[in-house]
C-alpha positions in Angstrom: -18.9 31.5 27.9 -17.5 27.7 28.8 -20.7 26.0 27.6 -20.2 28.2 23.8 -16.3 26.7 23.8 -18.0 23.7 24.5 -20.4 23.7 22.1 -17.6 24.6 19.5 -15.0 21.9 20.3 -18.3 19.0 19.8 -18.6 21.1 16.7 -15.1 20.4 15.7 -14.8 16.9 17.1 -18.1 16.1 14.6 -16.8 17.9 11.8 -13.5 15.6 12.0 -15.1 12.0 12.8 -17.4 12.5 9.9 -15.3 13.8 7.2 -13.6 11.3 4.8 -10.1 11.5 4.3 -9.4 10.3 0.5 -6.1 9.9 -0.6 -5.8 10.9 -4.0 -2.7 10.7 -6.5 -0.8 14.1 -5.6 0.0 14.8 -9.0 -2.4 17.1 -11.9 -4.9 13.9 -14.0 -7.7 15.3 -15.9 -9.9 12.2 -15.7 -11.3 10.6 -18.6 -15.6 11.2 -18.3 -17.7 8.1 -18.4 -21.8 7.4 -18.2 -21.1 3.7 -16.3 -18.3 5.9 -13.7 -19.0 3.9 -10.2 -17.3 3.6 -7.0 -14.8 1.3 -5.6 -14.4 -0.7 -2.7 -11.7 1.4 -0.4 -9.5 -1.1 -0.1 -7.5 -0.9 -3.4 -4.3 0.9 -5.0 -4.1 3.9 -6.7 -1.6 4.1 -9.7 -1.8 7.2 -11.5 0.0 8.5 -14.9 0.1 11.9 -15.4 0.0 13.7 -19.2 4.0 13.1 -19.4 3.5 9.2 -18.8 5.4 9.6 -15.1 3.8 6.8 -12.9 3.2 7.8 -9.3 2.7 4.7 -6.8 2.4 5.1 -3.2 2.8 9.0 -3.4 6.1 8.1 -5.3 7.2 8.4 -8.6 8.1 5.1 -9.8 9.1 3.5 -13.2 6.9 0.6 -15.4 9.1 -1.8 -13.9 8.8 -1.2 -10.1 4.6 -1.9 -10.2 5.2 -5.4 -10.3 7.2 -6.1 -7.5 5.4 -3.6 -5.3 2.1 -5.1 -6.1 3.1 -8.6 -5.3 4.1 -7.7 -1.6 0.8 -5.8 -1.6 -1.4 -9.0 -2.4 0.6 -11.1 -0.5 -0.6 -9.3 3.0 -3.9 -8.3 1.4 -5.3 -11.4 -1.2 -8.2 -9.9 -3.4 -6.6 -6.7 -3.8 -8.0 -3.9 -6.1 -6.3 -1.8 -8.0 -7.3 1.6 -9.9 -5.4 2.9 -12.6 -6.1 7.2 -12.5 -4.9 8.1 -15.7 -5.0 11.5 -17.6 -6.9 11.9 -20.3 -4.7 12.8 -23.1 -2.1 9.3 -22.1 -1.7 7.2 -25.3 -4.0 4.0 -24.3 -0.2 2.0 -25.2 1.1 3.5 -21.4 -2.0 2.5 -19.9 -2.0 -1.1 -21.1 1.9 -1.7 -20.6 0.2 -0.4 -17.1 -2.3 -2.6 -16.7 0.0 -5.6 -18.1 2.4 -4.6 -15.2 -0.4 -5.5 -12.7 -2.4 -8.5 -14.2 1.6 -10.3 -13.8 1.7 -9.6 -10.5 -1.2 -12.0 -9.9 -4.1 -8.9 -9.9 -7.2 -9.8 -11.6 -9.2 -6.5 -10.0 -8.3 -3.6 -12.6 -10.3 -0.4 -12.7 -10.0 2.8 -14.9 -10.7 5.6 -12.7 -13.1 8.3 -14.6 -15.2 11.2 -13.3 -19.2 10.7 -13.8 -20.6 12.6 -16.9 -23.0 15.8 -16.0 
């Protein structure tokens, strides 16, 4: 009996070393689909805008205003810093750009659309 509980708990100790934790946005985005989707480095910020326009950074709901600042201490610890905007699909482009306006003037020049690959 001990070596099948042992046999289960290197199970379980493989099972949680090899799985990938992702953090995603914790709020509902239908993601826009695009042929040239590809992956990011991990090492870059998610701000997501749901259907309603709500921005959620850091697992917070934030206003337009707030990205700025937030980003600046960001780059400032991590230079080179990567951000990806998760937006839903049906968001009028003129939310994502104020968006992405946000970020380029807090110095970031890495700005990704987040899109799910098309079948």
């Amino acid at each position: 009996m001990t070596p099948l509980i042992d046999m289960v708990f290197i199970l379980l100790i493989f099972f949680v070393v090899t799985t990938s934790f992702v953090a995603e946005t914790g709020i509902g985005i239908e993601r826009p689909r695009a042929g040239s989707a590809d992956s990011l480095p991990r090492e870059s910020v998610t701000i997501a805008v749901n259907r309603s326009g709500e921005i959620v950074l850091a697992g917070r709901k934030t206003g337009l205003f707030s990205i700025r600042p937030h980003l600046e201490t960001q780059l400032r610890n991590r230079p080179g810093l990567a951000v990806v905007i998760v937006a839903d699909r049906t968001v009028p482009i003129e939310r994502i750009v104020r968006v992405m306006d946000e970020i380029r003037s807090a110095g970031v020049t890495d700005i990704a659309l987040a899109a799910e690959e098309k079948e």
